[in-house]
C-alpha positions in Angstrom: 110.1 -172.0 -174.9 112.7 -173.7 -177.2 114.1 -170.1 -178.4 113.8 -169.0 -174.7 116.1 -171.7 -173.4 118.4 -171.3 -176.1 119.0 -167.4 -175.3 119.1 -168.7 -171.5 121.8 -171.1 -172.5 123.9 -169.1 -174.7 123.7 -165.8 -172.3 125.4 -167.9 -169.7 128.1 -169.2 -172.0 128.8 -166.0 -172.7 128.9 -164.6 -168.9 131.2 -167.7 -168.1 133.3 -166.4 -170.7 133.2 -163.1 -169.9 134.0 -163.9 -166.3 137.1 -166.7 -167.6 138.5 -163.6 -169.5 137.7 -161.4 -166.0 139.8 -164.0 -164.2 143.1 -163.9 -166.3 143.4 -160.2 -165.9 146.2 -159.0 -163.7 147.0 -155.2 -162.2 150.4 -155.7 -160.8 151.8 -153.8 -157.8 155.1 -151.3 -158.9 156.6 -150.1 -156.0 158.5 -147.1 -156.2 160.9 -144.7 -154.1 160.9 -142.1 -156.2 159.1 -138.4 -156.2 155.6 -139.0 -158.2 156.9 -136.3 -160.9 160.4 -138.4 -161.6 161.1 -139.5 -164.8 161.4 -143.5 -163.5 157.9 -143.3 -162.3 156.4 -140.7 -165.1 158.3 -142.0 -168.4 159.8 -145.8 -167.4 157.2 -147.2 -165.0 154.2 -145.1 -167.3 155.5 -146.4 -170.2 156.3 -150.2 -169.1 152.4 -150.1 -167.9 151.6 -149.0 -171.3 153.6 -152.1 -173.5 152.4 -154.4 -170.7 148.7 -153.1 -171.8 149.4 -153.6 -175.3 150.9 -156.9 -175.1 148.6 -158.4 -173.5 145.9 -156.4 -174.5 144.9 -155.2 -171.7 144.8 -158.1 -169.7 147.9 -157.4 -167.7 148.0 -153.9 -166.3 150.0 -152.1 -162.7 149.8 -149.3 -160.5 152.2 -147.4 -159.1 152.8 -147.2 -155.1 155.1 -145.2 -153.3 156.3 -145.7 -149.6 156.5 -149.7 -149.6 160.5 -150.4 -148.6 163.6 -147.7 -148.9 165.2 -148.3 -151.5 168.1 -150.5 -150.6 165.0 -153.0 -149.4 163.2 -152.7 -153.1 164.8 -156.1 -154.4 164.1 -158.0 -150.8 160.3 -156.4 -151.3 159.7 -157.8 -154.4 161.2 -161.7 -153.3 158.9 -161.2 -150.3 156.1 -161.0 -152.7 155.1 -157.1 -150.6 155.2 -155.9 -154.8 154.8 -157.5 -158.1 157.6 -154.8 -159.7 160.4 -152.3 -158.3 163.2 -150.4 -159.3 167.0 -150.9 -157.6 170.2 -148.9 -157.9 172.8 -151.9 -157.5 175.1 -149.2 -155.7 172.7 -149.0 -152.3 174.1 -152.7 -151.8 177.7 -153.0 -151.3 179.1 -156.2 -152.6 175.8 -157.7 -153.5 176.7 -156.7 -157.0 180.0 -156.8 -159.1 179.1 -157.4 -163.1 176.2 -154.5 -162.8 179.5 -151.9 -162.4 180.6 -152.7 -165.7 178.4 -150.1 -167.2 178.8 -147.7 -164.8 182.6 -147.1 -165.7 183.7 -143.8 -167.1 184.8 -143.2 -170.9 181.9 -144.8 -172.6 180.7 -142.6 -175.5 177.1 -142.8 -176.3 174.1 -141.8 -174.8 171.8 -143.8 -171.9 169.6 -145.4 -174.5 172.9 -146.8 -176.2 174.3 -147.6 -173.0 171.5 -149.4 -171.5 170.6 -151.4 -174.9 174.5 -152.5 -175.1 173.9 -153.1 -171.0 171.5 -155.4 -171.8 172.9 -157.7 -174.5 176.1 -157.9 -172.9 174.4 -159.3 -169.5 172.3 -161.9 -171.5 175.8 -163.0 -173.7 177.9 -162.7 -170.5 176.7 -161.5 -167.1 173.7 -163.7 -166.7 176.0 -166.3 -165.6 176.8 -164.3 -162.8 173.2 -164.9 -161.1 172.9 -161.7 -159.3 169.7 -161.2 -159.5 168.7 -164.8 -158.5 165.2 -165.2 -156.8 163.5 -162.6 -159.0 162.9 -162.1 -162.4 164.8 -159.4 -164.5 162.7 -157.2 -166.8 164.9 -154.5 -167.7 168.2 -153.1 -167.3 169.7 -149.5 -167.6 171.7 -146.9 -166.9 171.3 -142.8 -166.4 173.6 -140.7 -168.2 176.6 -139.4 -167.9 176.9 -138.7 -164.1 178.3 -135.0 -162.8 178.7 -132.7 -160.2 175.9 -130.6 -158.4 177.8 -128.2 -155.8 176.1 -125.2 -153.8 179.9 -123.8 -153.9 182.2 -122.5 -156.9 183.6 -125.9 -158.9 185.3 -124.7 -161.9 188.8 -127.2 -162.0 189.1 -130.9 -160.8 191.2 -130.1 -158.3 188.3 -128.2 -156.7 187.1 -131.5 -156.0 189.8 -132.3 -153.7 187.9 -132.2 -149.9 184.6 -132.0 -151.4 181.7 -133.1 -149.0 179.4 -135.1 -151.6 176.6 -137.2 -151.6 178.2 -140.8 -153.6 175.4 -142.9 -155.2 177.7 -146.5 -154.1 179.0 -148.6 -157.1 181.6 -146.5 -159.7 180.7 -143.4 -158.4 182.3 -144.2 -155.2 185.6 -145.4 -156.6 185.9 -142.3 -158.9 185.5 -140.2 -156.2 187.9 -141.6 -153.7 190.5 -140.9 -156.9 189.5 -137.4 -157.5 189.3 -136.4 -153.7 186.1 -136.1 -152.9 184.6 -137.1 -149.2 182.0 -139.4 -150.0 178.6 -139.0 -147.6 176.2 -142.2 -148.1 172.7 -141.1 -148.1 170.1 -142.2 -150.3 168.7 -140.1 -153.8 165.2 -139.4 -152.0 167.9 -137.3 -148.8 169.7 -135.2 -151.5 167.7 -132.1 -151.4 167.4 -132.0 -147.5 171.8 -133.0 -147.3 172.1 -130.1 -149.8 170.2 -127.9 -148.2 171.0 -128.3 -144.4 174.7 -128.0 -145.3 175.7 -131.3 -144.5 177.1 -132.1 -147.9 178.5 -129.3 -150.3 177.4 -131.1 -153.8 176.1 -134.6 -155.1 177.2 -136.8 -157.7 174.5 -137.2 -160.6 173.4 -137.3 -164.1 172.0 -133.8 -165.0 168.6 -135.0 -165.2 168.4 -135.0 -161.0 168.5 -131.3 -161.4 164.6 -131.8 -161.8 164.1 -134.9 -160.6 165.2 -133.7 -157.2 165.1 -130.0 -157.3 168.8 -129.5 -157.7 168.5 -126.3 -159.5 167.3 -124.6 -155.8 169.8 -125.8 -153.7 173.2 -127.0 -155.8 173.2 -123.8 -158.4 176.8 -125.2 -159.9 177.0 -127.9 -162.2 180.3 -129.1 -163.0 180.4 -131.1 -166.4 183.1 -133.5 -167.4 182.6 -134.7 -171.4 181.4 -138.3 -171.1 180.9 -138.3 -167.2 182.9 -138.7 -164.4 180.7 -142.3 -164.0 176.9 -143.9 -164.8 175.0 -145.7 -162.7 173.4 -149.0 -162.9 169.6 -149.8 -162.5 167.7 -153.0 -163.0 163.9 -153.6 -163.4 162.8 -156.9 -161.4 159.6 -158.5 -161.4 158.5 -161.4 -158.7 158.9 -164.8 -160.2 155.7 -166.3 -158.1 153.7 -163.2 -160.1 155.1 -163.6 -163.7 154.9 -167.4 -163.2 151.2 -167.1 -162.1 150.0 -165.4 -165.7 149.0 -167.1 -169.0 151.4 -168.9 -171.2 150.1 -166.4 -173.5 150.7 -163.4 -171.1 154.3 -164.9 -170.2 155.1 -165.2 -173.9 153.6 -162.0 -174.9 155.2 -160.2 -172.0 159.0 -162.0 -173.2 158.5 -161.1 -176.7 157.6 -157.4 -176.9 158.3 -155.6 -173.6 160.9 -157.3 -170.9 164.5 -157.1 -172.2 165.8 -155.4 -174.7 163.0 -153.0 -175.6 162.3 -151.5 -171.9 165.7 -151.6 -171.8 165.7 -149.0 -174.6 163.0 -147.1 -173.5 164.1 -146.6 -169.8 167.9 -145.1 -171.6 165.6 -143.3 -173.8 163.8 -141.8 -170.9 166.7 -140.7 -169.4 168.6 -138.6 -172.1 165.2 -137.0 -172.3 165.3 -135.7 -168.4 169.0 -135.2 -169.1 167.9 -132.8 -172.3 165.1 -131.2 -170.0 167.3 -130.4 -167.0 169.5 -128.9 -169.2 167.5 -126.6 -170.6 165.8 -125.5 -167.1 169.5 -125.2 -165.1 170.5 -122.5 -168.4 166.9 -120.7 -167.5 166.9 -121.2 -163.7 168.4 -117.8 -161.9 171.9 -117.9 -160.6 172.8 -121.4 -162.0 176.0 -121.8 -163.7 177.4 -124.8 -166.1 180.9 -125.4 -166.3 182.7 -127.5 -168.5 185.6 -129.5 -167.6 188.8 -127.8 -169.4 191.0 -129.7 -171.7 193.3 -130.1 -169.1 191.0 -131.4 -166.8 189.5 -134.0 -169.3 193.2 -135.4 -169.9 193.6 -135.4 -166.1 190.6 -137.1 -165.6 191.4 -139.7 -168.5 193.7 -141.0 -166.5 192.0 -141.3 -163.4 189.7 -143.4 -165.8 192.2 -145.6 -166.9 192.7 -146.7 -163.7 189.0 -146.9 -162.2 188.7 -148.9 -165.2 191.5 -151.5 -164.5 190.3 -152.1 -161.2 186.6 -152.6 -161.7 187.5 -154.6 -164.7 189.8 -156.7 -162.2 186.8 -157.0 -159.8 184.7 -158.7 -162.6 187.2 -160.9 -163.7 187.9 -162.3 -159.7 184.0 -162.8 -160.3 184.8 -165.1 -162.7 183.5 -163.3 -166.0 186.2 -162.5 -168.9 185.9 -158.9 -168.5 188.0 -157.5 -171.1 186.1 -159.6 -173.6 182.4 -157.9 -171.9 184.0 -154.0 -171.9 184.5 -154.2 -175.3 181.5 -155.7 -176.4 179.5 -152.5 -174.6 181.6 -150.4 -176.6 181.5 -152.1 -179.8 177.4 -152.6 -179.1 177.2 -148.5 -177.7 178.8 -148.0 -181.3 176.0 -149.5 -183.0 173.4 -147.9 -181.3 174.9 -144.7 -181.9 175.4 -145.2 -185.7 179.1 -146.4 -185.3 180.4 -149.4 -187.1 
C-alpha cells in the first residue's frame, strides 16, 4: 500500500502541475479589418503568432477575428478590452496623431523593412514622449512602401493628376495630394474595390502591394509610379495593457525581449516589400494593366512638391513639441543603415 500511495501522491503532483502550466497559457484575440488573404493578416499577424509561440513556448498563442470594429474603431476596441491585439492606420483619425506622419513623408530612400526598423528606433529615442498611443500597449510599428497611384483612366504625367477623383488613405497622403491636385474621397481601404468599381472615385492612392491585397489589378488597370513614392503610410501594432499585464513575468519578459519592438517591427516592413515584389509581378502578367514610370521631369517636379510637404509636416511635429529636424534625420541616417549605407 506504501508504493500505491506514493504513485497516488506523485500522479496528483504531477496533474496539479500539469493543470498550473494549463492555467498560464493564453490565446489572445487579434482583431482584424482586413480581407483573410491580406498580407497583415497572412504574413504580419501569422507571423507575430508564430514568435509569440516561440517565446513563450507555446504558452502564449492568438487567433485571428475579422468583423469586430471598422477600422478607425480598432485602437478604441482594444482599450475597451472587445480584443487583446489590432492593427491601426493613424491616418483614419484626424488629429489624433502628429509624430506617426513623420515616416510617412515622401523622399525617403529605402525599403518598408528599413523604413519601419528606423520608424521604430526613432519613436523609442524621440516620439515616445509624445504619448500617442497612451491607454494601450505598443507592439510594433511600420510602414507600407512606397505609396502610388491605381487609376481606372490613362495617368502617364503628374499633371494628369490635376482633378483626379481618388481614394486618400488620411495622414501624408492627404497633404501630398492636395499639392498635386488630386480631389481627395475619404473612404476606408476595405471600400476601395466597390469606389473603384462603381465609378465614384477614378483611382486610389497606395503602395503596389494593394493591387492584390484588394484586387486592384481588376478594377484600377494603371499604375502610376513615382521613384521613392509620392508618400508611405503609418501603421502601429497595439496590444491591451489589462491583457499583457495579466501574463507571467516570464511571458512579459519573454514577449519584450524577442518579439514586440524592433523585431515585428522588421518583420511587418519585411512583409510588405514582399506583397510590394508580388503585386508587381502579377500587375506585369495581369491582361490590360499598364505601369508607368514617372518621367525625369516629373520626379524633379514632384521633388519639389516634397520639399514642401516636408517643411510643413516637419513644422506640425515641432508645434507638438518634438525637435523634428533632429528625428527626420535620424530615420534617414537609421534607413541608411538598414540598407547597407553608412
Amino acid at each position: 500500500m506504501t508504493k500505491f500511495t506514493h504513485f497516488l501522491a506523485a500522479t496528483a503532483v504531477g496533474l496539479g502541475l500539469g493543470t498550473a502550466a494549463m492555467a498560464q497559457e493564453k490565446t489572445l484575440t487579434i482583431s482584424t479589418w482586413l480581407p483573410p488573404s491580406h498580407s497583415i493578416n497572412v504574413d504580419m499577424f501569422e507571423g507575430l503568432i508564430d514568435m509569440m509561440e516561440e517565446a513563450t513556448d507555446g504558452q502564449v498563442t492568438a487567433e485571428i477575428k475579422s468583423g469586430l470594429a471598422p477600422p478607425p474603431a480598432q485602437m478604441d476596441l482594444v482599450m475597451d478590452g472587445a480584443a487583446d491585439i489590432s492593427i491601426i492606420f493613424h491616418g483614419y483619425q484626424p488629429g489624433r496623431f502628429v509624430g506617426t506622419k513623420l515616416i510617412e513623408l515622401p523622399g525617403y530612400e529605402g525599403n518598408a523593412e528599413a523604413a519601419s526598423v528606423a520608424y521604430w528606433r526613432v519613436h523609442e529615442a524621440m516620439l515616445a514622449e509624445l504619448d500617442e498611443h497612451r491607454g494601450v500597449k505598443l507592439i510594433g510599428l511600420s510602414t507600407h512602401g512606397p505609396g502610388q497611384i491605381h487609376s481606372n483612366q490613362s495617368v502617364t504625367t503628374l499633371a494628369d493628376l490635376d482633378g483626379l477623383k481618388t481614394r486618400l488613405g488620411g495622414g501624408v497622403a492627404g497633404d501630398v495630394g492636395a499639392a498635386v491636385g488630386l480631389i481627395g474621397i475619404n473612404v476606408p481601404a476595405p471600400k476601395v474595390y466597390e469606389t473603384l468599381d462603381s465609378g465614384a472615385a477614378d483611382a486610389v492612392a497606395m503602395n503596389v502591394g494593394e493591387r492584390l491585397g484588394f484586387k486592384l489589378t481588376e478594377v484600377a488597370e494603371n499604375l502610376y509610379v513615382m521613384p521613392g513614392g509620392l508618400y508611405r503610410g503609418s501603421f502601429a501594432v497595439l496590444m491591451s495593457q489589462e491583457t499583457f499585464d495579466s501574463l507571467s513575468d516570464e511571458q512579459k519578459a519573454a514577449l519584450d525581449a524577442e518579439v514586440f519592438g524592433e523585431p515585428f517591427s522588421r518583420l511587418m516592413g519585411a512583409a510588405w516589400d514582399k506583397s510590394d515584389a508580388d503585386a508587381y509581378a502579377a500587375t506585369e502578367a495581369a491582361e490590360g494593366n499598364t505601369i508607368t514610370e514617372a518621367s525625369a521631369a516629373d520626379q524633379e517636379a514632384f521633388a519639389t512638391v516634397a520639399a514642401d510637404v516636408r517643411a510643413k509636416v516637419l513644422a506640425e511635429i515641432a508645434d507638438a513639441g518634438i525637435d523634428a529636424q533632429a528625428a527626420y534625420d535620424m530615420v534617414v541616417s537609421e534607413m541608411a543603415k538598414e540598407s547597407g549605407g553608412s
